[in-house]
C-alpha positions as CSV (number, residue, x, y, z in Angstrom):
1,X,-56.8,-41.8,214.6
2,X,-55.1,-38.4,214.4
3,X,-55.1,-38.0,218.0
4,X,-53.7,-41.3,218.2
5,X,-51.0,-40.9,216.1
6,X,-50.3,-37.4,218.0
7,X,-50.0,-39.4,221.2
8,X,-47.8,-42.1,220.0
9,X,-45.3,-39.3,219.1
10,X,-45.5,-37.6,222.4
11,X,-45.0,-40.5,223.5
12,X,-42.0,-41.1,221.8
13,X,-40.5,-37.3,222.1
14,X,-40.5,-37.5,226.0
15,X,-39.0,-41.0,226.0
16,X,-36.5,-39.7,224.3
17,X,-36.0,-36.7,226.0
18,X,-35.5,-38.5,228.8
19,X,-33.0,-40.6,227.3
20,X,-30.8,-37.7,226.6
21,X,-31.1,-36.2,229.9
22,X,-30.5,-39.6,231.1
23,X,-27.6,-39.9,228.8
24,X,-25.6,-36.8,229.8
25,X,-26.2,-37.1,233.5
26,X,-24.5,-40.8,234.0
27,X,-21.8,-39.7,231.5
28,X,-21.2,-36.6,233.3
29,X,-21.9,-37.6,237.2
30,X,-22.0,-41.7,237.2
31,X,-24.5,-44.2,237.9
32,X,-24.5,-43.8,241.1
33,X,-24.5,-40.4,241.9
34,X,-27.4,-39.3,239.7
35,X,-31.1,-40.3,240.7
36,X,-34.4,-40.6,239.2
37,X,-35.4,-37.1,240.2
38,X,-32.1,-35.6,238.5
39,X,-33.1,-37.2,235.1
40,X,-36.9,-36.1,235.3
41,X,-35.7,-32.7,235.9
42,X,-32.9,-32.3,233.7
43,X,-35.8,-33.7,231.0
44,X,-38.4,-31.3,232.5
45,X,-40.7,-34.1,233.3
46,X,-41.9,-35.3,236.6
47,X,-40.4,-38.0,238.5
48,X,-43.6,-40.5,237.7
49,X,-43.2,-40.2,233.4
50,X,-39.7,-41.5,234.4
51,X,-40.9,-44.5,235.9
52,X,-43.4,-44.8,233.8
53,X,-41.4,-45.4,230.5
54,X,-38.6,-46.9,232.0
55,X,-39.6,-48.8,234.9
56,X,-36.4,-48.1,237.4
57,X,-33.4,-45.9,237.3
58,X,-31.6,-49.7,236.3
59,X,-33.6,-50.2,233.5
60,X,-33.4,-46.4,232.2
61,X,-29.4,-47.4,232.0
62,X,-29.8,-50.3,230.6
63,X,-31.9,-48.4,227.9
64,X,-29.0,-46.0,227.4
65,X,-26.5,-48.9,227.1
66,X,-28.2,-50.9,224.5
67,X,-28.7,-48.3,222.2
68,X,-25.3,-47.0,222.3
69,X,-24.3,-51.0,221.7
70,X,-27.2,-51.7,219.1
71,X,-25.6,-48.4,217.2
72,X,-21.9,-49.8,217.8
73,X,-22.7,-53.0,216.4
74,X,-24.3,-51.0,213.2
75,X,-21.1,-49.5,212.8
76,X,-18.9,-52.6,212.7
77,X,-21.5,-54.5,210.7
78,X,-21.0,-52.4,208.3
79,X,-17.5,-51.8,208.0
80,X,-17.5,-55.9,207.4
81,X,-20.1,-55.7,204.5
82,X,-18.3,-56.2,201.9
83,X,-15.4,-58.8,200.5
84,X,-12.3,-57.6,200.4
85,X,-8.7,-58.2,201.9
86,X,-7.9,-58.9,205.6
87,X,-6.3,-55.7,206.0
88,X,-8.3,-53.6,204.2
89,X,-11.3,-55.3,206.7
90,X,-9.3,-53.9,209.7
91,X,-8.7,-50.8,208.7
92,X,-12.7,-50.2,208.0
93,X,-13.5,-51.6,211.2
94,X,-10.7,-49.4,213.0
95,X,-12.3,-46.5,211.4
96,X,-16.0,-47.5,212.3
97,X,-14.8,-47.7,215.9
98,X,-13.3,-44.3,216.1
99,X,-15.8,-42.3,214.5
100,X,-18.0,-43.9,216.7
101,X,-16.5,-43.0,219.7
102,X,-15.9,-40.0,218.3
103,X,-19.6,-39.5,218.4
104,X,-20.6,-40.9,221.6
105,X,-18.1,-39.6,223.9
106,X,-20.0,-40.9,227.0
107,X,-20.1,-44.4,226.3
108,X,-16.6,-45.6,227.1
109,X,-17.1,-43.3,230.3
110,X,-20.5,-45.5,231.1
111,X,-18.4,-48.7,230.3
112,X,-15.2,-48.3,232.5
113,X,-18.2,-46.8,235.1
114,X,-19.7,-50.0,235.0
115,X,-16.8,-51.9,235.3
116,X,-15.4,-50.7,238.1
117,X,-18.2,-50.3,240.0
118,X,-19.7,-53.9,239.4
119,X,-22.9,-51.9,238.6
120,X,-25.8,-53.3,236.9
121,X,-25.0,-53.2,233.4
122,X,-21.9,-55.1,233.9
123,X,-23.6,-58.5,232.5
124,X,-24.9,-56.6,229.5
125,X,-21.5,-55.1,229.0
126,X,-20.1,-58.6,228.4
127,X,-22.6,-60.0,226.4
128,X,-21.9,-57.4,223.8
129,X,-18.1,-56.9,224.6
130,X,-18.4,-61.2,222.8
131,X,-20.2,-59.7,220.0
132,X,-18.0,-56.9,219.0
133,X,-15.0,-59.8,219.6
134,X,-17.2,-61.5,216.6
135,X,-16.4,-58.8,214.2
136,X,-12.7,-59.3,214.8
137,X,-12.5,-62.8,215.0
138,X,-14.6,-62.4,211.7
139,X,-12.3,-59.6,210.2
140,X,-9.2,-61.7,210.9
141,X,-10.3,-65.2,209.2
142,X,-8.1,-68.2,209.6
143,X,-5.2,-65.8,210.0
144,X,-5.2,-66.5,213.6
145,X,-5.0,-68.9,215.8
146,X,-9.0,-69.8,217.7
147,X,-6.4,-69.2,221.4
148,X,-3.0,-68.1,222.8
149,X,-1.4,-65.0,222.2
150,X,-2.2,-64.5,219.0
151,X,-5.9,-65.1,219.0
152,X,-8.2,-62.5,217.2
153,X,-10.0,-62.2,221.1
154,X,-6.3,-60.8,221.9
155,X,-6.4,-58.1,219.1
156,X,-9.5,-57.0,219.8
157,X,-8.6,-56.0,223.0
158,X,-5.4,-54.4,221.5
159,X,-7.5,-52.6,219.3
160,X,-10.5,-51.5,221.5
161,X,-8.2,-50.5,224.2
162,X,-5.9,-48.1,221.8
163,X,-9.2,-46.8,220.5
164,X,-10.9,-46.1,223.9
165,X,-7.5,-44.8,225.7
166,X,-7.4,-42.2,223.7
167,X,-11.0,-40.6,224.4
168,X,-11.2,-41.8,228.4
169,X,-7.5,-40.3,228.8
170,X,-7.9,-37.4,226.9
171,X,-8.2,-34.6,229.7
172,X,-5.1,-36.1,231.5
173,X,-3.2,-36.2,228.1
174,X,-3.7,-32.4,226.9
175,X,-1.3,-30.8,229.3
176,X,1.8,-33.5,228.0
177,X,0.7,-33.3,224.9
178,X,0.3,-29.9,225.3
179,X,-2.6,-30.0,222.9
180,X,-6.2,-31.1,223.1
181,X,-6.0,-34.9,221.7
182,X,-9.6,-34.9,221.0
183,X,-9.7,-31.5,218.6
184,X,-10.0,-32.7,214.8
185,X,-5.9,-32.5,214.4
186,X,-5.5,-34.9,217.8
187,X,-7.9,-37.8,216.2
188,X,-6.9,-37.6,213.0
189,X,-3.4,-38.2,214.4
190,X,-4.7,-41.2,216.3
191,X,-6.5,-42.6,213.7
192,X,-3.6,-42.5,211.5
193,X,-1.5,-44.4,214.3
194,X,-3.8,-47.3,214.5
195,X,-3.8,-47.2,210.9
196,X,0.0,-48.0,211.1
197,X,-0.8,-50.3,214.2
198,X,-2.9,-52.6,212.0
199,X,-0.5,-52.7,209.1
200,X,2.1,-53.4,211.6
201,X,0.6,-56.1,213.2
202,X,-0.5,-57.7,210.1
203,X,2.8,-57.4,208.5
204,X,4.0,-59.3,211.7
205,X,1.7,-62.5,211.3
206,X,2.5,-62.6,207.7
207,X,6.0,-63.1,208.5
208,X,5.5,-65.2,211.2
């Protein structure tokens, strides 16, 4: 039983160290460009445990996608767990979003990878880009309209894409900025923007 047990977590501990090798070398490199041997070696495994716990270089991505996703969609969840105003709703969820991205710096890399590549996460991208949609349509109420210019799909992607921008365009950013935007200082200066981006906006349908 002991042995068993001691397996199981072996098990589990080279999974996930190849995971995290996986992790930082499509972040760093792309899809493409990295291969099943560059993950087994950056995990110090052989090429075969690869394939054995993850089937394909394909799959292994697609097991690095839905875990970031699975942890994203933690995140919103629950900055919505709780009744309170419209407003106050956004603002939790704005803040869920950057500390997550925040945290997981490779995974808006992964997703504009994906995108414009066609690669073979693109299908599971969109099936979770409708989900985290959910949480605004879902923050916003019947404050909205359900299409047109105003629809809660269109300020998710206002709000996603203000988020994301920031990280994916960081590097490019510094030298204008002429400071890094990703330091402590730089997102707390961001955050506090979509702060006043959300009270603006809301302050906007209200009087309209």
């Amino acid at each position: 039983m002991a042995r068993r047990s001691a397996a199981k977590r072996d098990d589990s501990e080279r999974a996930n160290q190849i995971l995290a090798a996986a992790d930082e070398l499509f972040g760093e490199l792309g899809y493409d460009a990295v291969s099943v041997r560059d993950v087994a070696e950056a995990a110090g495994v052989n090429k075969a445990l690869v394939f054995y716990y993850f089937k394909s270089k394909e799959a292994l991505f697609e097991k690095v996608m839905t875990g970031y996703y699975a942890a994203h969609e933690q995140a919103l969840r629950d900055a919505l767990d709780e009744d309170s105003s419209v407003g106050e709703r956004l603002h939790r969820l704005m803040d869920a979003y950057v500390d997550f991205i925040a945290t997981h710096q490779n995974f808006p890399r992964f997703v504009q990878q994906q995108v414009a590549s066609r690669g073979p996460a693109l299908a599971l991208i969109g099936e979770n880009l409708a989900g985290m949609q959910h949480f605004i349509e879902e923050a916003l109420g019947d404050l909205v309209p359900k299409t047109g210019p105003l629809a809660a799909r269109q300020f998710f992607l206002t709000f996603s894409a203000s988020v994301i921008n920031h990280f994916t365009y960081a590097e490019a950013l510094a030298p204008a900025w002429g400071t890094d935007p990703l330091s402590p200082d730089g997102i707390a200066e961001r955050r506090a923007h979509l702060h006043w981006l959300v009270d603006a906006l809301l302050a906007a349908l209200e009087k309209g």
